[in-house]
C-alpha positions in Angstrom: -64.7 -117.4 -57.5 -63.5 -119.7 -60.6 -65.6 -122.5 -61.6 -65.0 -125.7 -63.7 -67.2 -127.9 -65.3 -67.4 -131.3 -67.2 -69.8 -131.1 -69.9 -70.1 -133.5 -72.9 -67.3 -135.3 -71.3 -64.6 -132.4 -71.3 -63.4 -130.4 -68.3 -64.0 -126.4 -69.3 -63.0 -123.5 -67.1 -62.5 -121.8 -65.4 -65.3 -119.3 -65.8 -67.1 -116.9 -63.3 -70.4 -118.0 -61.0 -72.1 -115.5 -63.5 -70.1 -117.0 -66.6 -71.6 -120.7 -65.3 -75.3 -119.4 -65.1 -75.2 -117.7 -68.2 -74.0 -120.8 -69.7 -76.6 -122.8 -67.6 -79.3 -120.8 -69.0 -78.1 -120.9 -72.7 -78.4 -125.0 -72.1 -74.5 -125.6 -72.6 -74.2 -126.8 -69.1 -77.0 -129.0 -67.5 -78.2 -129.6 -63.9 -76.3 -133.5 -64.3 -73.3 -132.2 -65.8 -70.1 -131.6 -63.2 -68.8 -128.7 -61.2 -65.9 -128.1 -58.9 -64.4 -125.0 -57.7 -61.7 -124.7 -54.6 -64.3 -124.4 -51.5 -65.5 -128.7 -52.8 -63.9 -131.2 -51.6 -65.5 -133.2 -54.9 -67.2 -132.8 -58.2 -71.0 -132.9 -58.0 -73.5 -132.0 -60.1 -74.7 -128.5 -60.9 -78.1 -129.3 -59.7 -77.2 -129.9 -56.3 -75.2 -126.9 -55.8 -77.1 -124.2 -53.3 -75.4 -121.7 -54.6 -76.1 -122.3 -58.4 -79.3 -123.9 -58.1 -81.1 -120.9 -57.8 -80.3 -120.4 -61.8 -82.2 -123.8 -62.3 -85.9 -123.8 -63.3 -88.7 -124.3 -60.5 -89.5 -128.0 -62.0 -85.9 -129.0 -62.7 -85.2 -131.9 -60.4 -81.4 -131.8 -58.7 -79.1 -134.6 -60.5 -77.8 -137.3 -58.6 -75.4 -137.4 -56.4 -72.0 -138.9 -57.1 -70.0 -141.0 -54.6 -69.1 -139.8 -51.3 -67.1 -136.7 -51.2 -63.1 -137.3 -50.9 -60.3 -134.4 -49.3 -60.1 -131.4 -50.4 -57.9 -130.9 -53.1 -54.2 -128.9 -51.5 -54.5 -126.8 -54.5 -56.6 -124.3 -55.8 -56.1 -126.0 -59.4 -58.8 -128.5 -60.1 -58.8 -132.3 -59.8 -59.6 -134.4 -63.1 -63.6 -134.9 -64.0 -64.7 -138.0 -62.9 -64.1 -141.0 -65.4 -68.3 -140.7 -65.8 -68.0 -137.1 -66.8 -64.9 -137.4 -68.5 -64.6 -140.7 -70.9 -63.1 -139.3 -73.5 -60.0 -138.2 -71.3 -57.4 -140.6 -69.6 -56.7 -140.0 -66.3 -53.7 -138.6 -66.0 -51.1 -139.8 -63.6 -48.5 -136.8 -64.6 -46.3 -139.1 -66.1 -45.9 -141.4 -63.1 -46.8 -145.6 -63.6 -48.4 -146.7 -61.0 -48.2 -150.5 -60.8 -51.6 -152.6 -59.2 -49.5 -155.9 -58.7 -52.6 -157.5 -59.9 -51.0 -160.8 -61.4 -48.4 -160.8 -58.7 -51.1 -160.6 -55.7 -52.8 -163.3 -58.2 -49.7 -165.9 -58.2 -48.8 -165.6 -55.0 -52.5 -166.7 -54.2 -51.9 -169.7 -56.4 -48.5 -170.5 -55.7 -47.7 -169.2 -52.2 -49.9 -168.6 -49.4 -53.5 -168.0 -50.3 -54.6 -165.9 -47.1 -51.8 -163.7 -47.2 -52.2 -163.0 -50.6 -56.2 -162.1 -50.0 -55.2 -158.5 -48.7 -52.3 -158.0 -51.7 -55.2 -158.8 -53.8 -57.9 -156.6 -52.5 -55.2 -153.9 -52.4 -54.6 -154.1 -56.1 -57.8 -154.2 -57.0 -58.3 -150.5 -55.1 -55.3 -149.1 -58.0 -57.1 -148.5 -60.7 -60.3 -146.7 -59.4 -58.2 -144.6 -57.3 -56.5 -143.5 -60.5 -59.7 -143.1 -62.4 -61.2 -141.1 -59.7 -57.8 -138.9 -59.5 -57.2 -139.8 -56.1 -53.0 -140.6 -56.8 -52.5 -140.6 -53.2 -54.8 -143.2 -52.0 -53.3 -145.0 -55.5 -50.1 -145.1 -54.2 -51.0 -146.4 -51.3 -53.0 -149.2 -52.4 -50.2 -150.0 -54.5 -47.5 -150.1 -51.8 -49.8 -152.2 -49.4 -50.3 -154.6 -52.9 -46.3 -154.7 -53.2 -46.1 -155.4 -49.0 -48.5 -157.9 -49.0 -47.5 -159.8 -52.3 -44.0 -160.3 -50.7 -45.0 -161.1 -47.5 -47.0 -164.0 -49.1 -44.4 -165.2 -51.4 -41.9 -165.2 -48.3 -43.9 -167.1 -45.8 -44.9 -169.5 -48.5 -41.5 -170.2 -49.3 -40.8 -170.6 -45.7 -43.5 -173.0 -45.6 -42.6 -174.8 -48.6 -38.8 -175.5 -47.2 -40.1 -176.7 -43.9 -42.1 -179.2 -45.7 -39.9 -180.4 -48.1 -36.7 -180.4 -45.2 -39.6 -182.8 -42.9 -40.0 -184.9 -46.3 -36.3 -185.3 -46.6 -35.7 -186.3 -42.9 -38.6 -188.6 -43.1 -37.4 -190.1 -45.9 -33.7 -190.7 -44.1 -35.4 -192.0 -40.9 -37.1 -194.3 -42.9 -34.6 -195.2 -44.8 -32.3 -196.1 -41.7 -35.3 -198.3 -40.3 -34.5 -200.5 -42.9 
């Protein structure tokens, strides 16, 4: 089985289980730095890995865990190192922008219909840690529901704002006629 692993924030590998103990044991790769291989649905840290932890010393406490575990990758290639593990590296989107609709969901909270615009917002918002976190998938999504929800708002206001303004110009002529 081929392992990779994030250490000084830069994804190596693949190496064998043996390569990664061997490695462990020279020091290059500690019980908090990352490892993935095709059975993991995530990246966690060497220390808590059953398998690998029995090349860890007696006193060496397991690492913290990292968030919850996402899908499994479809591929037997790995995902990115986490943004923690990783700074030094961009995410990388293969080329492909992604778009949060951050100041959109923002105007149309402003300008258009402020509870409509609440779930565009929180949608955008959701982007860029998906990207981070190499999750595209949920990234697209987040963005599409941001784009839905931005013109959703911006139509109803504009609905509403019509309505008003027809009411203020019939008003106006009934008054008007009154007189």
């Amino acid at each position: 089985m081929e392992w990779y692993y994030a250490s000084n924030g830069q994804q190596q590998g693949p190496v064998s289980q043996e390569q990664l103990m061997e490695l462990f044991q020279k020091g290059e790769v500690k019980t908090s730095d990352l490892v993935w291989n095709e059975t993991m649905t995530d990246w966690v840290p060497f220390g808590n890995v059953p398998s690998l932890s029995q090349a860890a010393p007696a006193g060496a406490a397991p690492a913290q865990s990292p968030a919850p575990a996402s899908a499994a990758p479809a591929s037997a290639a790995p995902r990115s190192a986490p943004a923690a593990a990783a700074a030094s590296t961009a995410p990388s989107t293969g080329g492909e922008n992604i778009p949060n609709y951050l100041w959109q969901s923002i105007v149309c909270m402003v300008l258009c219909c402020l509870p409509l615009a609440i779930p565009a917002l929180i949608f955008a918002t959701k982007v860029k840690p998906a990207i981070e976190m190499g999750k595209l998938d949920e990234a697209r999504d987040a963005s599409k529901k941001a784009k839905m929800w931005c013109w959703i708002a911006f139509g109803v206001g504009l609905v509403v704002q019509v309505l008003y303004l027809g009411l203020v110009v019939v008003g106006a002529m009934a008054e008007a006629g009154a007189m």
